[in-house]
ZAMARGU-4260 file (C-alpha; in steps of 0.2 Angstrom, whole numbers, plus 5000, padded with zeros to 4 digits):
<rodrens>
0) 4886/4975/5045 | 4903/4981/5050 | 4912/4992/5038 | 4929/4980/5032 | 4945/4993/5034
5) 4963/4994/5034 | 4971/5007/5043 | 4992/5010/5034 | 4999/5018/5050 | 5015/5026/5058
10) 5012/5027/5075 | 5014/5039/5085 | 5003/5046/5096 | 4988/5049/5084 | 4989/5034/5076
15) 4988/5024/5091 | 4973/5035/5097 | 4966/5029/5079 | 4968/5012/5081 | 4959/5012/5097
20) 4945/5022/5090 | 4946/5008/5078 | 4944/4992/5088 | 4934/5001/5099 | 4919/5006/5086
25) 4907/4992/5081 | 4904/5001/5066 | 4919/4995/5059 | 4930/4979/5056 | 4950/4979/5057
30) 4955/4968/5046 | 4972/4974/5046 | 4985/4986/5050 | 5000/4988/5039 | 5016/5000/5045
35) 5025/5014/5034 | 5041/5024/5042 | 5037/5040/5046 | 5034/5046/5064 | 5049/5034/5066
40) 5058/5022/5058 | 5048/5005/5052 | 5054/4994/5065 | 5048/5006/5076 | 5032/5011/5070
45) 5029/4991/5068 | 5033/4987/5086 | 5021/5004/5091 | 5006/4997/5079 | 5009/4978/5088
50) 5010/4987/5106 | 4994/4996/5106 | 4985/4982/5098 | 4989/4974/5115 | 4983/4985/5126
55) 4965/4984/5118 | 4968/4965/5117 | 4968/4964/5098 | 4981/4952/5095 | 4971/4943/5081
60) 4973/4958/5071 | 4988/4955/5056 | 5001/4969/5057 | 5012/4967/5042 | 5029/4979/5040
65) 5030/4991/5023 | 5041/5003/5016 | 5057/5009/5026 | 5057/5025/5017 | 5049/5035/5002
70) 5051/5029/4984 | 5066/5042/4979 | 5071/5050/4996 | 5073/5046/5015 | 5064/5059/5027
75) 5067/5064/5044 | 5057/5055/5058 | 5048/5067/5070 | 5057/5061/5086 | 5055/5079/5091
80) 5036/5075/5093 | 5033/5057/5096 | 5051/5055/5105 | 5062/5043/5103 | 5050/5026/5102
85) 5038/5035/5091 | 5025/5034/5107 | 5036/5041/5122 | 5024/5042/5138 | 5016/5027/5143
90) 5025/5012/5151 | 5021/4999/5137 | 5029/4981/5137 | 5037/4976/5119 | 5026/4970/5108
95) 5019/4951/5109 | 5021/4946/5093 | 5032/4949/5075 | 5023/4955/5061 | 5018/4945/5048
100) 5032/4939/5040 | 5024/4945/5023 | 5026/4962/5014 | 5012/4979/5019 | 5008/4980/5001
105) 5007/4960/5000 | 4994/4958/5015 | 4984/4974/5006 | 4983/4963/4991 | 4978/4948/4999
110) 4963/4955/5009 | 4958/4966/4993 | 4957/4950/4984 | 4945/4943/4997 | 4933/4957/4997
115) 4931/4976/4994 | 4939/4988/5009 | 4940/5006/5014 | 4959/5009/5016 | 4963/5022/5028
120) 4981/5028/5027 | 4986/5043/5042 | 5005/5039/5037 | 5019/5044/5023 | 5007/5038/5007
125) 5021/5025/5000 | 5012/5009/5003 | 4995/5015/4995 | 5008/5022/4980 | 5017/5003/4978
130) 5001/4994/4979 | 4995/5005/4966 | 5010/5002/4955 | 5010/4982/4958 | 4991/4977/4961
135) 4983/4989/4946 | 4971/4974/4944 | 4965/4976/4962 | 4962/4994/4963 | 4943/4992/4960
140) 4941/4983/4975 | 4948/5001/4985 | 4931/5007/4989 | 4936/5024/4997 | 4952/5032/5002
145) 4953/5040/5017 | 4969/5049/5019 | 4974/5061/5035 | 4987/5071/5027 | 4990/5090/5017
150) 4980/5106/5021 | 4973/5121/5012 | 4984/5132/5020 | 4997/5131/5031 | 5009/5114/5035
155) 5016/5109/5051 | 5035/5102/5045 | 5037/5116/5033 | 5028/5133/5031 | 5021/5124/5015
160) 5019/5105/5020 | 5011/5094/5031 | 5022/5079/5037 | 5012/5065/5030 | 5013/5072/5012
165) 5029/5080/5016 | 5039/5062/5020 | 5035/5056/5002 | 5027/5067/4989 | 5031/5058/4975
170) 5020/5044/4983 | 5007/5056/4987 | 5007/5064/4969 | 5005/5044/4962 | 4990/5042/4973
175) 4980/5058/4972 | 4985/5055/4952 | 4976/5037/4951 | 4958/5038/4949 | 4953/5032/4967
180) 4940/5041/4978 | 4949/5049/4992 | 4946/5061/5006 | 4959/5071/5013 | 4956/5075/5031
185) 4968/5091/5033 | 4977/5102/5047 | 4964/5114/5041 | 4949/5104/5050 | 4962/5093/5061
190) 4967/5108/5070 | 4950/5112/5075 | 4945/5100/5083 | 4958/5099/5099 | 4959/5085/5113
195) 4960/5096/5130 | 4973/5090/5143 | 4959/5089/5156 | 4947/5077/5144 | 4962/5067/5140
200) 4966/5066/5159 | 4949/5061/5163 | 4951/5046/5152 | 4962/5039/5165 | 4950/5033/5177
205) 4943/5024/5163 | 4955/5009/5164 | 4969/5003/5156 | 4966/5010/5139 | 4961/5028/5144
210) 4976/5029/5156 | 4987/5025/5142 | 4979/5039/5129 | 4980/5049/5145 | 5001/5046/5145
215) 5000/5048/5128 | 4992/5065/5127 | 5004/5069/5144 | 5018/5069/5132 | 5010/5075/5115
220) 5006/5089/5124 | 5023/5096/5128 | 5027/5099/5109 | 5010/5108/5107 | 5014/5118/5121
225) 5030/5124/5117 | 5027/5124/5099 | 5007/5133/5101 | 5008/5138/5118 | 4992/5129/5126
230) 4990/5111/5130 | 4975/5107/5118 | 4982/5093/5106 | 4974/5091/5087 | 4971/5071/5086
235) 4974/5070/5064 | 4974/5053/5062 | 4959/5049/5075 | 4948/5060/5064 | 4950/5052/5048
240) 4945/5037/5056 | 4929/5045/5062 | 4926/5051/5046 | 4923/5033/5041 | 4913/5030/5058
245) 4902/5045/5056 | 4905/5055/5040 | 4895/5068/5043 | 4907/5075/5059 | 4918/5083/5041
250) 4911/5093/5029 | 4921/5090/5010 | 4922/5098/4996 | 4925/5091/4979 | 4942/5098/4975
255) 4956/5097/4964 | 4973/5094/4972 | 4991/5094/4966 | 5005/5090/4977 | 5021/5100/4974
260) 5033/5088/4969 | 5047/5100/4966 | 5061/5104/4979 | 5060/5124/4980 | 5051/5130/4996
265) 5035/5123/4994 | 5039/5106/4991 | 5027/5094/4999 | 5012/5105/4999 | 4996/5101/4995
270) 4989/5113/4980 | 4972/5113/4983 | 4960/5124/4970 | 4948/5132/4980 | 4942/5144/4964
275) 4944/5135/4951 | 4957/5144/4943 | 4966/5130/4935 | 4951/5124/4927 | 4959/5104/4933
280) 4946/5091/4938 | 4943/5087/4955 | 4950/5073/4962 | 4946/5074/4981 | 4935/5075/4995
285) 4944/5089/5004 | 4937/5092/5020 | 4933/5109/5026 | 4926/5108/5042 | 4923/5099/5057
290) 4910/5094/5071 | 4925/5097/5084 | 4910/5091/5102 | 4904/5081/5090 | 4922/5072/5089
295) 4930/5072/5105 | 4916/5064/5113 | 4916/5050/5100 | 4933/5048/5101 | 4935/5049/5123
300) 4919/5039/5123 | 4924/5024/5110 | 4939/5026/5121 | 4931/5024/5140 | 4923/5011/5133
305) 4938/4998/5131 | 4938/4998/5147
</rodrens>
């Protein structure tokens, strides 16, 4: 039997590549996506989740609109990645539909009533932290947490942070504090395991789905190129989606984590106790590596196969 998930998103590029992988895995069942601001702003980010649900003809999967910003303060979007739309480069209509004209956090409740899920959250982590705070009844019913978010090291907003964590640490802080089983699929692991321009360009004789990763990656690519200096583009989102497809393409570690909540230089960063100095419980799967051939060719091949 399929695998019944939700996927909280803000696409961007990733995300749209992990909602594809999504639909096009038989692995799993979409039951629905719910939206968080982040890449963009929510009304963005909302039309973006509705717009690549189109392409891969999935219109009777709900989308449902959640929080505008993080629960004490409003971060940046990342226009200077994922352009002005949130998914610059392909030539996509406007969406087909409105979303559900109910709350992120009230559809999350009304499925997890229904039946136990993985949640999959590759956005800002505010809608997991209200669902927590309003649904404490339901969060037996969260079977795993997978989130693509932190590192154990290095961010890519900040020095410190990655931007996931970054956008609304105090959200992230409520959810790594709360008792559910949660991966954290990293920069550390995300960043090795690239999408070349020339496996992304060959998705485009694929059909409509694999040209419009390929315009996707055309564009993602530019930041990577001036910001790394080659054209190979992490996919973070799509990974942790593949992580719940095949878990074995991350290795994890049972790790504590503490974000840092304060606003000195570090804020945002995911504290992860590789040594145990802290002597803290672990609260986490924390991956620490990756099958990088081993995901590419799931993700191109789940891809071409849309078609």
């Amino acid at each position: 039997m399929p695998k019944p998930v939700i996927i909280d998103c803000d696409p961007g590029h990733d995300d749209a590549m992990a909602l594809m992988l999504a639909v096009a895995s038989p692995e799993l069942e979409l039951v629905a996506v719910t939206t968080v601001a982040g890449n963009q702003t929510l009304d963005k980010v909302t039309a973006n989740a509705i717009r690549v649900l189109d392409v891969v003809q999935a219109d009777h999967i709900p989308v449902a609109a959640g929080a505008d910003r993080g629960l004490i303060h409003t971060a940046e979007a990342a226009g200077e990645v994922h352009g002005e739309t949130g998914l610059d480069g392909p030539d996509l209509p406007p969406p087909s539909r409105a979303p559900e004209p109910l709350h992120a956090v009230e559809l999350l409740a009304q499925n997890l009533r229904e039946r136990p899920l993985t949640l999959i959250a590759i956005g800002p982590l505010t809608n997991i932290a209200l669902f927590i705070a309003t649904h404490p009844e339901l969060r037996g019913q969260i079977e795993k947490l997978v989130i693509m978010g932190g590192a154990i090291g290095l961010g890519n907003v900040t020095p410190s942070a990655e931007f996931n964590v970054w956008a609304d640490p105090e959200a992230a802080h409520r959810v790594f504090t709360s008792g559910l089983d949660i991966t954290m699929v990293g920069l550390d692991v995300t960043h090795r395991a690239m999408l070349s321009a020339e496996r992304a360009d060959a998705l485009r004789e694929t059909g409509h789905a694999g040209a419009v990763v390929a315009d996707l990656h055309r564009f993602y690519r530019q930041f990577h190129e001036k910001v790394y200096g080659h054209s190979d583009t992490p996919v973070h989102d799509a990974l942790a989606v593949a992580h719940v497809i095949v878990p074995e393409v991350i290795t994890t570690q049972q790790l504590p984590v503490e974000i840092d909540i304060t606003h000195g230089p570090s804020r945002g960063r995911t504290v992860v106790d590789q040594l145990g100095r802290t002597g803290a419980p672990a609260n986490a799967h924390v991956s620490v590596d990756v099958d990088a051939a081993g995901f590419i060719d799931l993700l191109t091949g789940r891809i071409a196969s849309l078609s």
